[in-house]
Structure formats: structure tokens, C-alpha cells
C-alpha positions in Angstrom: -77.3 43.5 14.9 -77.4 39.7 15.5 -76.9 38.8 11.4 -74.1 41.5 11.6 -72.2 39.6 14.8 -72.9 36.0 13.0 -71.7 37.6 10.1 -68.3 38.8 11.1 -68.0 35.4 13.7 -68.2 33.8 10.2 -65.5 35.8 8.7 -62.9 34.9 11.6 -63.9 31.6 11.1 -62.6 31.7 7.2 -59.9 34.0 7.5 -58.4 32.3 10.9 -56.8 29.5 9.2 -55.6 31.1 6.0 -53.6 33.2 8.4 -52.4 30.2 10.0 -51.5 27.8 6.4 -49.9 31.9 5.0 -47.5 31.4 8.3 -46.4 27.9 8.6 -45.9 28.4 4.4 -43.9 31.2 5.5 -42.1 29.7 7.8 -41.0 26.8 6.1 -40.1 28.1 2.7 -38.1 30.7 4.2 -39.8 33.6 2.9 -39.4 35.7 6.7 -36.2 34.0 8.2 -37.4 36.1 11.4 -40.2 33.4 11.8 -39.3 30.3 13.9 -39.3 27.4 12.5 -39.9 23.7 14.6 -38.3 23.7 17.6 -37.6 27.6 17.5 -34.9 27.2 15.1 -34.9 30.2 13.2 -34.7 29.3 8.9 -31.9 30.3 7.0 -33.0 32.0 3.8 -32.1 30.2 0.7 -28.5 31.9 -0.9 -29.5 33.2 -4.2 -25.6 32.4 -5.4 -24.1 28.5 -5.5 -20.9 28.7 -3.7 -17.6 28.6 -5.5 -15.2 25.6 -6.0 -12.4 25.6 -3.8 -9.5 24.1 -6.1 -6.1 22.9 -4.1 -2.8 24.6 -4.4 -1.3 24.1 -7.7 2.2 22.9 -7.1 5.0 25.7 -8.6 7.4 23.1 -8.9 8.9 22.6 -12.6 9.5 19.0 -13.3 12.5 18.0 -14.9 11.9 16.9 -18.7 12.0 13.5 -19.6 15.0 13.0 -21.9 15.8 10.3 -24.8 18.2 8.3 -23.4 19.3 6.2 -26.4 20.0 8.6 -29.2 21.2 5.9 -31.4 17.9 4.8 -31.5 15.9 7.5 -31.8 18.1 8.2 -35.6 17.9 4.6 -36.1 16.0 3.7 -39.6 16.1 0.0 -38.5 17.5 -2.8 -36.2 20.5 -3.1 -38.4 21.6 0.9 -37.1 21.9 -0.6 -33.8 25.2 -2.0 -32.1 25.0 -5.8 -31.9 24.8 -7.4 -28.9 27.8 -8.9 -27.4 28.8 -12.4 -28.8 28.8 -14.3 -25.7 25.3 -13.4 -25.1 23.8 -13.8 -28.9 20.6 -16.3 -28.5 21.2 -20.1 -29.7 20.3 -20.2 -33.7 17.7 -22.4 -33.9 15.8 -21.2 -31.2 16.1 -23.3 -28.2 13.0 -25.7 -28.3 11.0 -24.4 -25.4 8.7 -21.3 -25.6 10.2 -18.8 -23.7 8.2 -15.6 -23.8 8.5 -13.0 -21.6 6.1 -10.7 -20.1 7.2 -6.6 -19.5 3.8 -4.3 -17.7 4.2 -0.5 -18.7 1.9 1.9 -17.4 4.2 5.0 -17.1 7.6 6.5 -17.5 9.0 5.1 -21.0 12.6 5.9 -19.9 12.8 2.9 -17.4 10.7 0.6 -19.5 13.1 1.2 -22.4 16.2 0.6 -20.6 14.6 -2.7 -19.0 13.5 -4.1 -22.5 18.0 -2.8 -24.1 19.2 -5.0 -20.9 17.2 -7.6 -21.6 18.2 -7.9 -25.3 21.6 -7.5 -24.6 21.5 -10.3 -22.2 20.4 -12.5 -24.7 16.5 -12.4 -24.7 15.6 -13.2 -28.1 13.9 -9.6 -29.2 10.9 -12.1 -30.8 9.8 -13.8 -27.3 9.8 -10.1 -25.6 6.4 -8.7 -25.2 5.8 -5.3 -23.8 1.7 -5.3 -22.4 0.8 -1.6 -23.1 -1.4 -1.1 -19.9 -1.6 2.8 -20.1 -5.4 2.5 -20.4 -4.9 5.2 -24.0 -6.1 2.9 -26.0 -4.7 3.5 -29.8 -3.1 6.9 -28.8 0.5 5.9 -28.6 0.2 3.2 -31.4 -1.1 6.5 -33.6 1.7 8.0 -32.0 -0.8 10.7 -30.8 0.8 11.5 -27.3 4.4 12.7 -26.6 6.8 12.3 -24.6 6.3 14.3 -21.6 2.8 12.4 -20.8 3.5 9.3 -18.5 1.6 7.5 -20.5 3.9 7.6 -23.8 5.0 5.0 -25.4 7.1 4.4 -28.5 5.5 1.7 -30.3 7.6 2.0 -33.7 10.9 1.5 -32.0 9.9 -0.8 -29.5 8.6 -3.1 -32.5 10.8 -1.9 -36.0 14.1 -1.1 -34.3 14.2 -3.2 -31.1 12.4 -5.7 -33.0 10.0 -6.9 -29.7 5.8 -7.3 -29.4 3.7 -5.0 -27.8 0.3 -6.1 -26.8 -2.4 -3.0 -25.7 -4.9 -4.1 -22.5 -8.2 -2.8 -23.5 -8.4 -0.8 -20.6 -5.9 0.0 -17.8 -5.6 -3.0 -15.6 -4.5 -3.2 -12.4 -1.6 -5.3 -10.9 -3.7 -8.6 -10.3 -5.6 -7.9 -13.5 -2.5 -7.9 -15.8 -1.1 -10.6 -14.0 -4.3 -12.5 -15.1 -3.7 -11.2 -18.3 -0.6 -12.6 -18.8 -1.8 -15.7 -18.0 -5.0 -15.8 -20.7 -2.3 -14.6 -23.2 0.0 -17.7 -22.4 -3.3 -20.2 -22.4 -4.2 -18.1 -25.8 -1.1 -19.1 -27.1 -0.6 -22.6 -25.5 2.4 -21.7 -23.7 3.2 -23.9 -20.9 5.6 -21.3 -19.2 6.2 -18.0 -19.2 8.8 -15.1 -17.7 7.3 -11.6 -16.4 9.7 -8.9 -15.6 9.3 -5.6 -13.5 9.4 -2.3 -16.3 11.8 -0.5 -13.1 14.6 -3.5 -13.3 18.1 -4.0 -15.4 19.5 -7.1 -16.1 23.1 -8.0 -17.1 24.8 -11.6 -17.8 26.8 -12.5 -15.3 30.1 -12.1 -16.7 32.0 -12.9 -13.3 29.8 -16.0 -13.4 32.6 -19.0 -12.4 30.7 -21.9 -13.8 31.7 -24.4 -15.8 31.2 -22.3 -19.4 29.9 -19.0 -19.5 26.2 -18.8 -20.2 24.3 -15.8 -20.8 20.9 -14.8 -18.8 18.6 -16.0 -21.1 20.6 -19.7 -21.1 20.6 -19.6 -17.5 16.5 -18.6 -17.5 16.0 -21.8 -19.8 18.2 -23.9 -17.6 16.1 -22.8 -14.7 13.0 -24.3 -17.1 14.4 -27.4 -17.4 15.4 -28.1 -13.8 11.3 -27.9 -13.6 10.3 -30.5 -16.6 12.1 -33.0 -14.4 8.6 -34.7 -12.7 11.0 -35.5 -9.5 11.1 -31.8 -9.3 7.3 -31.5 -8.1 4.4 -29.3 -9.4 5.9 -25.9 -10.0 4.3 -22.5 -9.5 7.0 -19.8 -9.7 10.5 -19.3 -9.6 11.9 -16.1 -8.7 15.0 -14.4 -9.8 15.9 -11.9 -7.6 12.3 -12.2 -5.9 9.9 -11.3 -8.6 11.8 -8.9 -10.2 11.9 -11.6 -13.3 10.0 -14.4 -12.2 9.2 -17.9 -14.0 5.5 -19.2 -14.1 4.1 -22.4 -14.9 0.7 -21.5 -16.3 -1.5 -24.5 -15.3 -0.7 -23.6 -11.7 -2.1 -20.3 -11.9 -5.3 -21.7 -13.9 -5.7 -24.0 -11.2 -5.1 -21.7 -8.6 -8.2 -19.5 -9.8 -5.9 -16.6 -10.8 -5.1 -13.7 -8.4 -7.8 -12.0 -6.6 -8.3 -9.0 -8.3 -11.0 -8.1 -5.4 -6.7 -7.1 -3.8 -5.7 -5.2 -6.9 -2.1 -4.1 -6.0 0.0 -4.6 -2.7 -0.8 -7.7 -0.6 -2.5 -9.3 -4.1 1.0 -11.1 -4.3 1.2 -12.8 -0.3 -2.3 -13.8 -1.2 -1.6 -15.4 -5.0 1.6 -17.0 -3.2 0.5 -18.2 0.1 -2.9 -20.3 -1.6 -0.4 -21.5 -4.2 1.6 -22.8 -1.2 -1.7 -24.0 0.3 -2.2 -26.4 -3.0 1.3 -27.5 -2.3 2.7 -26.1 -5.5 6.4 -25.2 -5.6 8.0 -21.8 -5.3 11.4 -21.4 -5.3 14.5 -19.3 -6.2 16.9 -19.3 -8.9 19.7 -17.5 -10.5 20.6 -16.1 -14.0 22.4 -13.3 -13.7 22.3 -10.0 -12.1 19.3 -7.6 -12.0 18.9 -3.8 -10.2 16.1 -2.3 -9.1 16.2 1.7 -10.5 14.2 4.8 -10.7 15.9 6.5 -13.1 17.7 5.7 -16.7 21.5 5.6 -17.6 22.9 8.3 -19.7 22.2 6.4 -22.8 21.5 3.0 -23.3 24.2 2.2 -25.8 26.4 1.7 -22.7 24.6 -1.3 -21.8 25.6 -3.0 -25.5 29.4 -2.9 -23.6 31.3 -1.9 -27.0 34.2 -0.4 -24.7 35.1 3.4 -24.7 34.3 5.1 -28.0 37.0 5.7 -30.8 37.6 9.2 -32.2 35.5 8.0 -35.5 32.4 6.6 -32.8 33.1 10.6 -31.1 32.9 12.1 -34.7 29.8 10.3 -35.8 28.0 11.4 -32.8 29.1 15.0 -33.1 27.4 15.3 -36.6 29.8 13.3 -39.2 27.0 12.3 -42.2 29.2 9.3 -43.4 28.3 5.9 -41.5 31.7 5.4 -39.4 33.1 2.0 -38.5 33.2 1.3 -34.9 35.6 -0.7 -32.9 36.2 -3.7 -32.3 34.4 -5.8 -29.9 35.7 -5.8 -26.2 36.4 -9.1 -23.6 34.1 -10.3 -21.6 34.5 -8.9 -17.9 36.2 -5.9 -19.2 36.6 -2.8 -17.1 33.6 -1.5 -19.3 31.4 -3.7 -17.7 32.3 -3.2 -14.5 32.2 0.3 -15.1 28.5 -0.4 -15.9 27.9 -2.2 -12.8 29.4 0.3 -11.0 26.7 2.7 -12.3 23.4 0.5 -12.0 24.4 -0.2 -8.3 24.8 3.3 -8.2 21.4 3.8 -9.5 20.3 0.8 -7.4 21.1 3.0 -4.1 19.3 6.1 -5.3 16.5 4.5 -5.9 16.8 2.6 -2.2 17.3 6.2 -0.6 15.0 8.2 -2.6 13.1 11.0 -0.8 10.0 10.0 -0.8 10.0 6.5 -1.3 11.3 3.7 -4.3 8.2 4.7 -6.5 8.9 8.2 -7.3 9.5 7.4 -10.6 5.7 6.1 -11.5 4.6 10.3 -11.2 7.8 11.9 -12.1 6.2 13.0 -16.0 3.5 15.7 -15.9 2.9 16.6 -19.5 0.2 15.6 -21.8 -2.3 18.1 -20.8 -5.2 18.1 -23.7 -3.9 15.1 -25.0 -6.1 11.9 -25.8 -7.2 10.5 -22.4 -5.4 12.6 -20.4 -5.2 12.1 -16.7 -4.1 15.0 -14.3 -1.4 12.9 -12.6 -1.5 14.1 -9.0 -4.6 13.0 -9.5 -3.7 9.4 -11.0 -1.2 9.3 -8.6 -3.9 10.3 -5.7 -6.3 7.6 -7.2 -4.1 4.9 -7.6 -2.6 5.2 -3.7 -6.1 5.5 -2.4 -6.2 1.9 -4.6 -4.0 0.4 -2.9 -4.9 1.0 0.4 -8.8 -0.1 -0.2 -6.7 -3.3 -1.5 -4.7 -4.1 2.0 -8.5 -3.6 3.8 -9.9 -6.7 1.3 -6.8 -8.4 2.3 -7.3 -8.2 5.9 -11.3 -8.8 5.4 -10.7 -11.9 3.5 -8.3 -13.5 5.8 -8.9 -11.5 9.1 -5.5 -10.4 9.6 -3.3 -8.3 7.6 0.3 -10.1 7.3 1.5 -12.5 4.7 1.7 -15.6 6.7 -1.2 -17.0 6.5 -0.1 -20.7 6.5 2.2 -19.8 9.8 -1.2 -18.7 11.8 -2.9 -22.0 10.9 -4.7 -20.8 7.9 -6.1 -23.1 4.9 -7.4 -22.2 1.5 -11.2 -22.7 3.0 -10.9 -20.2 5.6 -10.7 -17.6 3.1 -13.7 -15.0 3.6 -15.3 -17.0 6.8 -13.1 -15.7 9.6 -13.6 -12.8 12.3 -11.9 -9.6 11.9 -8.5 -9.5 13.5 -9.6 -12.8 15.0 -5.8 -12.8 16.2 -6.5 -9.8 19.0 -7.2 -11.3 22.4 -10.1 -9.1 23.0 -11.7 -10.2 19.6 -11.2 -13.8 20.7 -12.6 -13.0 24.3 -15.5 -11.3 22.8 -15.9 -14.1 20.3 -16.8 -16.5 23.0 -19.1 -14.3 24.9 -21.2 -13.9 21.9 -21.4 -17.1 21.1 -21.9 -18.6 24.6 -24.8 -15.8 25.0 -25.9 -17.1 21.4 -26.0 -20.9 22.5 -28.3 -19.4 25.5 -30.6 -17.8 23.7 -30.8 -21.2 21.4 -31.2 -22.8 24.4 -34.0 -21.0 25.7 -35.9 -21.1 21.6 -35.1 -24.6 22.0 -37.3 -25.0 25.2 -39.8 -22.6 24.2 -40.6 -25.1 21.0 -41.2 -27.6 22.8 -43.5 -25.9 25.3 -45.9 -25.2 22.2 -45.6 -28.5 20.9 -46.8 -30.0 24.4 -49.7 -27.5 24.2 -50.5 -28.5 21.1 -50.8 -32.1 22.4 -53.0 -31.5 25.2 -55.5 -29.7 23.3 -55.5 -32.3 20.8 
């Protein structure tokens, strides 16, 4: 009877704790979810199915397609199909003897970047010193004209370069603002060019035909004259001049080198009042100029032809563009100032106030294409769109970070080029500045008090020595 009762007593003994390690398994993997868990929270068992992507609504809005707004062009077999320029704005033959190239950034929308590069023939630019920087991030797509032209990304290298005769250059990736400004800057040093023009691909240009000077000058003259106000060393050390603010701007290139570049830790808004205010910091020179007249758009003219200011078409011009297979003579060419041009003005201002008024702010335009879907590196572009926003603001934080306040002047609130990345947070805000000095009063204390401890030990030190 004894062996029997040590005998069970021993089997308790094994089979108590396997019941115990079978219930906290249980208990913790789920198996039972009646069995409380740690702290009497009861376990959840494990779903069997994952759960299901929730997508967002998919907007039901059609956009409107992205037209060809030079026709001429798009039949044209080479620069010689295309109206000349007016006379009063035709380059100087030779070419003047400064370099004069001039920077246009496209990432989207080749309707406005199109009409920019027309205007800016047709005010005299020589086609050879334009360069369009392809910054779409596509890589050889549009060169192997592999995308079309719905995608925001398109761009028409063959006319921009065999009928409108100009250079494109392709980033290797998509940059952002302060990274293509950079880049125009290694392209100038890469091609020892001491100055250099960049122009907004959202911007028209027209010579100033009302211009009451002495003689009439075209843009492009008045640009170079701009230049050579510069070369003059009374003038001081030039950074920039603006036209129109930035929307053509001149650049001396060894200011930016010496500058260190923009900061493209700020890669779009606020990158500029940073780039401008430590130029101004250096003492460099920024100032404005005038060559002729410049928009701001959204949106394309009717067709680009208009901006060549050949007057109102002639029946043969009418017949030719309504299917006639002979080439037909076109008129003659109009006066400067003619109620042609002003008729264009008229529209570009027109233009100029949509654009100003637009629901939903002046950059509609950058999202307005939404094609391209399974084409080479295609982007969903409320998506870009999303990305590029969300960009921006991360950019405005680095701002404020590096200078501890968000507005542009930063020379007005006492700042130098050294306090860059060393000052408190919205150091302007009295309660930053009140809790400043409590902090460091309370740190001086504790110094204090280190400071008194040290020496303490030290004097022990010497009295057990």
C-alpha cells in the first residue's frame, strides 16, 4: 500500500508540470483564446486570412488631352519649313563674342516647355546656345521616342533638336530644383562658361516692341547688354540678375562655385531665399534688369506660329493649312508693333491671369497629363504629384532647422553665413528665448557645482598623500 501511495505521489510529481508548460504553451500561442493570457488579457487567435488592401478612390474625372499646339511643326521635315523669325529680332551674324547659353528645366507638360523654347527663338535667342536639361528621370525613353504624348514626361527630342535646331541635355536621374540648379552650374564649369541664362519651362517671352530706347534691340541684345553692364569691375562681384525675378535669370558661375552651390539638403521651395540670402551674406551682387517682356502661364496658345508675328494669314496661308499639297508662298512680313503683336500680348496677359486665378493654385499645369500607363518608367501621377508636395514640405522643415526660423530674411534678423545649422529652433519665439536662458543658467549651476565637487577630490587626494 505504501509503494502504491509513493508511486502515484511520483506520478503527480511528473505529470504536474507538463500540465502547467501544456497551458502557458496554450496560452500564449493562441491555441484556446478562452485562456487568459498575462494580465487577464484574453489572446486573440491568429486570422488564418491576411487582410485586403484598401486602395483610394480612383478619380472619374477625364482629363482633357494634351494637344499639338504648333502643327507647322509637327509636318515640318526641317528648320527650313518653319516661318523665320521676325527681322528685327534675327541674332547678330558673327555671333556676339560672349557665351551666352541658356539653361530651360523640363520635367512635365511638353506643351509649355515648347512654347517657352518658340518665344525664346523668336525673340532672338540663337537656337545653338538654347539647351533644354531633360530632367524627366526616363532615361533614354523619349530620346527612343518610346513614350507619347499623353505621359507628362514626354518629350520631343527630334524637333526640339532637327527642326527647332536647340540642345537637349538628359540628367541621369530626375533631379530636384537645387540639384538641376547645381547641374547647370557643373555643365557651365564643364564647358568653361563664365555666365549663363536659366529660364522657367512655364514662361513666354516677347521683344519689347514698344521699347522707346534709343534703337530697337531685341531680348537676346538686351540679355547681352545686361552681361556687359557686369564685365565692368566698378560694377562689383556679380551673382545673379533677374529678369522679371527669376523667371530668366543671369548667373555668374564662379559666384555659385564659391558659394558651395545650393543646398540640396532644401530641394525645392525655400532652396532659393537660402542660395540668395548666403550669396548676399558673401556680399555678392544681385540685382534686376530688363529685356523685354515675359508671362508667367499654365497653359499653351492655340498654336505657336502666332508667336513668329507673320500678321493675319492670306487665303494661300488658309489653303495650305486646309490640305493644299503645293508649298504656298506666304505674306509678306509685318511692322514692328503691329496690331498682331499686340493682339498677342493681349492673349499671353490673358493667359498670365488664368494662370494667377487658377482653381487650385498657379502649378496645376505640372499634373494636368495622366497617360503613359505601361510605359517605360512610368509614374502613377497622383502619386508623383503626392510625392513631390510631400518634398517640398520636408524641404521648408530643413529650412527652418538650419536657420531656426522659417522666413527668407535671414540677414534682416541678424543672421551670418556661420550661424547656419548652430541656432535653436524658432529661437525668435519669446518663450524659446525665456526657456533658453533657464536652461542655460540651470546648466552653468550644475557646472558650478561639478566644478566644486573636483576640487573637493583633488584636496582629498592631497591629504592622503
Amino acid at each position: 500500500m505504501l509503494s502504491f501511495c509513493l508511486h502515484r505521489r511520483s506520478l503527480s510529481i511528473l505529470i504536474f508540470p507538463f500540465i502547467i508548460v501544456t497551458a502557458l504553451i496554450i496560452t500564449q500561442t493562441g491555441l484556446h483564446h478562452s485562456i487568459p493570457g498575462p494580465l487577464g488579457r484574453t489572446k486573440q487567435p491568429i486570422p488564418t486570412v491576411k487582410p485586403t488592401p484598401l486602395h483610394k478612390p480612383i478619380s472619374t474625372a477625364t482629363p482633357t488631352p494634351v494637344i499639338d499646339a504648333f502643327p507647322l511643326a509637327a509636318s515640318a521635315k526641317s528648320p527650313a519649313d518653319l516661318p523665320p523669325i521676325p527681322s528685327w529680332n534675327n541674332p547678330p551674324t558673327p555671333h556676339v563674342n560672349e557665351s551666352t547659353p541658356l539653361f530651360i528645366g523640363f520635367t512635365r507638360n511638353w506643351p509649355l516647355l515648347q512654347q517657352t523654347v518658340v518665344s525664346y527663338i523668336t525673340a532672338g535667342w540663337p537656337p545653338e546656345d538654347i539647351y533644354v536639361i531633360e530632367n524627366t528621370g526616363v532615361m533614354h525613353s523619349n530620346r527612343n521616342n518610346l513614350l507619347t504624348l499623353q505621359n507628362p514626361f514626354y518629350l520631343d527630342h527630334h524637333r526640339l533638336t532637327k527642326i527647332l535646331s536647340v540642345n537637349v541635355i538628359s540628367t541621369p536621374t530626375l533631379f530636384t530644383f537645387a540639384q538641376l540648379q547645381n547641374f547647370y552650374t557643373f555643365t557651365a564649369l564643364e564647358n568653361n562658361w563664365s555666365h549663363y541664362w536659366w529660364a522657367h519651362m512655364d514662361t513666354v517671352v516677347l521683344s519689347d516692341e514698344e521699347w522707346d530706347g534709343e534703337s530697337y534691340k531685341s531680348l537676346y541684345m538686351r540679355a547681352v547688354d545686361a552681361l556687359r553692364e557686369t564685365l565692368d569691375p566698378a560694377w562689383g562681384p556679380l551673382a545673379t540678375r533677374w529678369f522679371a525675378y527669376d523667371k530668366l535669370a543671369l548667373v555668374r558661375t564662379q559666384a555659385f562655385v564659391e558659394i558651395g552651390g545650393w543646398d540640396t539638403m532644401i530641394p525645392f521651395y525655400m532652396t532659393d531665399c537660402d542660395m540668395h540670402e548666403r550669396l548676399w551674406m558673401r556680399e555678392f551682387r544681385i540685382e534686376g534688369a530688363e529685356a523685354g517682356r515675359v508671362w508667367d502661364v499654365h497653359t499653351s496658345l492655340d498654336d505657336l506660329e502666332r508667336l513668329y508675328k507673320r500678321g493675319a494669314d492670306s487665303p494661300k496661308a488658309t489653303a495650305k493649312r486646309e490640305g493644299a499639297t503645293e508649298i504656298l508662298p506666304r505674306e509678306p512680313e509685318g511692322q514692328r508693333n503691329s496690331a498682331v503683336y499686340q493682339e498677342l500680348v493681349h492673349s499671353l496677359n490673358l493667359l498670365q491671369d488664368l494662370k494667377s486665378n487658377a482653381e487650385g493654385g498657379r502649378n496645376t499645369w505640372q499634373a494636368r497629363q495622366r497617360g503613359g500607363h505601361g510605359e517605360p518608367f512610368y509614374r502613377d501621377p497622383e502619386g508623383f504629384e503626392k510625392g513631390i508636395w510631400m518634398w517640398m514640405d520636408f524641404g521648408r522643415d530643413v529650412y527652418t532647422e538650419k536657420w531656426g526660423r522659417g522666413p527668407c530674411n535671414l540677414r534682416e534678423a541678424g543672421l551670418v553665413e556661420e550661424d547656419a545649422w548652430r541656432l535653436v529652433k524658432d529661437w525668435e519665439n519669446a518663450d524659446v528665448q525665456k526657456q533658453f536662458r533657464l536652461d542655460r543658467e540651470k546648466e552653468a549651476k550644475e557646472q558650478v557645482i561639478k566644478e566644486k565637487a573636483k576640487e573637493k577630490e583633488g584636496a582629498k587626494e592631497k591629504t592622503s598623500v
